[in-house]
C-alpha positions as a Python dict, from the first residue, in 0.01 Angstrom:
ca = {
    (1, 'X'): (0, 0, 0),
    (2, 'X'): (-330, -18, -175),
    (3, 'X'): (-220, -348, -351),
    (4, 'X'): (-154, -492, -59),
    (5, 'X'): (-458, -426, 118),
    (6, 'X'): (-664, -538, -131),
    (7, 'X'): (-470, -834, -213),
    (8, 'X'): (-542, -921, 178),
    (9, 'X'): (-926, -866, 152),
    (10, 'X'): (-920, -1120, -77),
    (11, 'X'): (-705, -1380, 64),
    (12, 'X'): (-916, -1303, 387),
    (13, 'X'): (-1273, -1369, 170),
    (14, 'X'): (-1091, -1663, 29),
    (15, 'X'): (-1059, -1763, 392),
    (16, 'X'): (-1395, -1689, 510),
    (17, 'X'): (-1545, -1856, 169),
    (18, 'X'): (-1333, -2199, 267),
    (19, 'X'): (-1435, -2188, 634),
    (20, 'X'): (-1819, -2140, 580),
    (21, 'X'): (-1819, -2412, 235),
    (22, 'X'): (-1621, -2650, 519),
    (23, 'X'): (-1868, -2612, 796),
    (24, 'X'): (-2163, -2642, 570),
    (25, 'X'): (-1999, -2943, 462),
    (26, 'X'): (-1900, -3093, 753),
    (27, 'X'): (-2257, -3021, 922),
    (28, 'X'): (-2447, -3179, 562),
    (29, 'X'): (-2250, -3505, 672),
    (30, 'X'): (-2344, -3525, 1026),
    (31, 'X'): (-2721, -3455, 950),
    (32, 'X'): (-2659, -3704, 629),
    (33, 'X'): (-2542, -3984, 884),
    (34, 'X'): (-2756, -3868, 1167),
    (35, 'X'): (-3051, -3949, 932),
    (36, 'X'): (-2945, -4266, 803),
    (37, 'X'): (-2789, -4426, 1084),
    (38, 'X'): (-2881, -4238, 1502),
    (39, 'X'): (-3163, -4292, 1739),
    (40, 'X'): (-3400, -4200, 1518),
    (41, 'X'): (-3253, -4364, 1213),
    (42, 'X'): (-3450, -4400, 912),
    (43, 'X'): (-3350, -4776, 914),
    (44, 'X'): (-3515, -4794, 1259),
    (45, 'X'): (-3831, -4586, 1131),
    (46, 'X'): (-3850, -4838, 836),
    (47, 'X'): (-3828, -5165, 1099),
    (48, 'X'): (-4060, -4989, 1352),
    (49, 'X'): (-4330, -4975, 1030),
    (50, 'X'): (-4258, -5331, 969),
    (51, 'X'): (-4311, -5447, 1317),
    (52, 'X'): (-4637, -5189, 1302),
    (53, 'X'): (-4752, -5374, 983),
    (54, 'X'): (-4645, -5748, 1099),
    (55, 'X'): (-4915, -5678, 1420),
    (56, 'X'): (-5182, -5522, 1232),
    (57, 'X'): (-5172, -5817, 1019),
    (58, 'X'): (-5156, -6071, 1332),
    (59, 'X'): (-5398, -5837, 1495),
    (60, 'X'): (-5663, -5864, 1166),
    (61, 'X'): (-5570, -6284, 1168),
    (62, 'X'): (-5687, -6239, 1593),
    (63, 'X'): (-5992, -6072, 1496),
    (64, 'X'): (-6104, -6317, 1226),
    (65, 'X'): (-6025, -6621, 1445),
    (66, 'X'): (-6234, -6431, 1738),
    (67, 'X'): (-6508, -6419, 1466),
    (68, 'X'): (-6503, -6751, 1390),
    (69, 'X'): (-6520, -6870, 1704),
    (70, 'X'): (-6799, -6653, 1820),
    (71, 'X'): (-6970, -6835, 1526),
    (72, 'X'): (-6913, -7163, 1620),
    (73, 'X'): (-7035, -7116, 1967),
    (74, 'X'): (-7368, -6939, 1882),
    (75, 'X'): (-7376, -7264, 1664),
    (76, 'X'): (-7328, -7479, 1945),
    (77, 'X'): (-7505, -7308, 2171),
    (78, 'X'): (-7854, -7344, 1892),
    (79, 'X'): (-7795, -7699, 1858),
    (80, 'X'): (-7821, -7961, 2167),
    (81, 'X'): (-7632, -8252, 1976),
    (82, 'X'): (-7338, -8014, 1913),
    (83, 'X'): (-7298, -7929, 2280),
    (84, 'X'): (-7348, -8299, 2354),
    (85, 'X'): (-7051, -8384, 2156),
    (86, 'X'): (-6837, -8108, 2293),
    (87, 'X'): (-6931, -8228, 2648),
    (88, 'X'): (-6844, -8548, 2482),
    (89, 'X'): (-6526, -8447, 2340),
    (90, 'X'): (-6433, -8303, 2705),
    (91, 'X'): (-6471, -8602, 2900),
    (92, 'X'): (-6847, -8549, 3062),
    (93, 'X'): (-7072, -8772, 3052),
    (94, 'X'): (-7479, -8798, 3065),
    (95, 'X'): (-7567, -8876, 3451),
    (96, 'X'): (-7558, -9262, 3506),
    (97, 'X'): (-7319, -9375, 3222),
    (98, 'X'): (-7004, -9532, 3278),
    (99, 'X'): (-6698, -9487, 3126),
    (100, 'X'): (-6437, -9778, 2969),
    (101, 'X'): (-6097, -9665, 2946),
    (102, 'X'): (-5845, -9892, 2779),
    (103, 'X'): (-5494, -9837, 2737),
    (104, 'X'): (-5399, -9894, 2363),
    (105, 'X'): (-5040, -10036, 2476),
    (106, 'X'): (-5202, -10363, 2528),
}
């Protein structure tokens, strides 16, 4: 009777060995693939630190572009031939001047 017994101890930690080694396994692969590929994917962290890194970059472009031209208009705004030509550029004109507008077509 004691044989018995014991051999069904073991059988039943056999059991409980398999079924705990299963679930560990079965819960590593769900937190493997939950990692690599849910809502909060490591592929979507990567892209989301691309995107960060693609504005920063457009952002620093935006800030050097504002910087130039904040320079070109405190250069403009120094020099009275410069704004004449903008003006110029723009379509004003000085006060009594007349303007001749031909169409190249002909």
């Amino acid at each position: 009777m004691r044989n018995i017994r014991h051999k069904q101890v073991r059988q039943d930690r056999k059991r409980r060995k398999m079924v705990f080694l299963t679930v560990v396994a079965l819960l590593s692969i769900y937190l493997t693939l939950n990692l690599l590929l849910g809502e909060s994917s490591l592929k979507k962290y990567i892209d989301l630190k691309s995107t960060r890194d693609m504005i920063l970059a457009e952002n620093l472009q935006f800030e050097n572009q504002k910087e130039d031209v904040t320079n070109e208009l405190e250069t403009i705004k120094k020099n009275p031939q410069m704004i004449e030509g903008v003006a110029r550029e723009y379509g004003f004109t000085k006060e009594g001047e007349l303007i001749f507008k031909f169409d190249d077509n002909e």
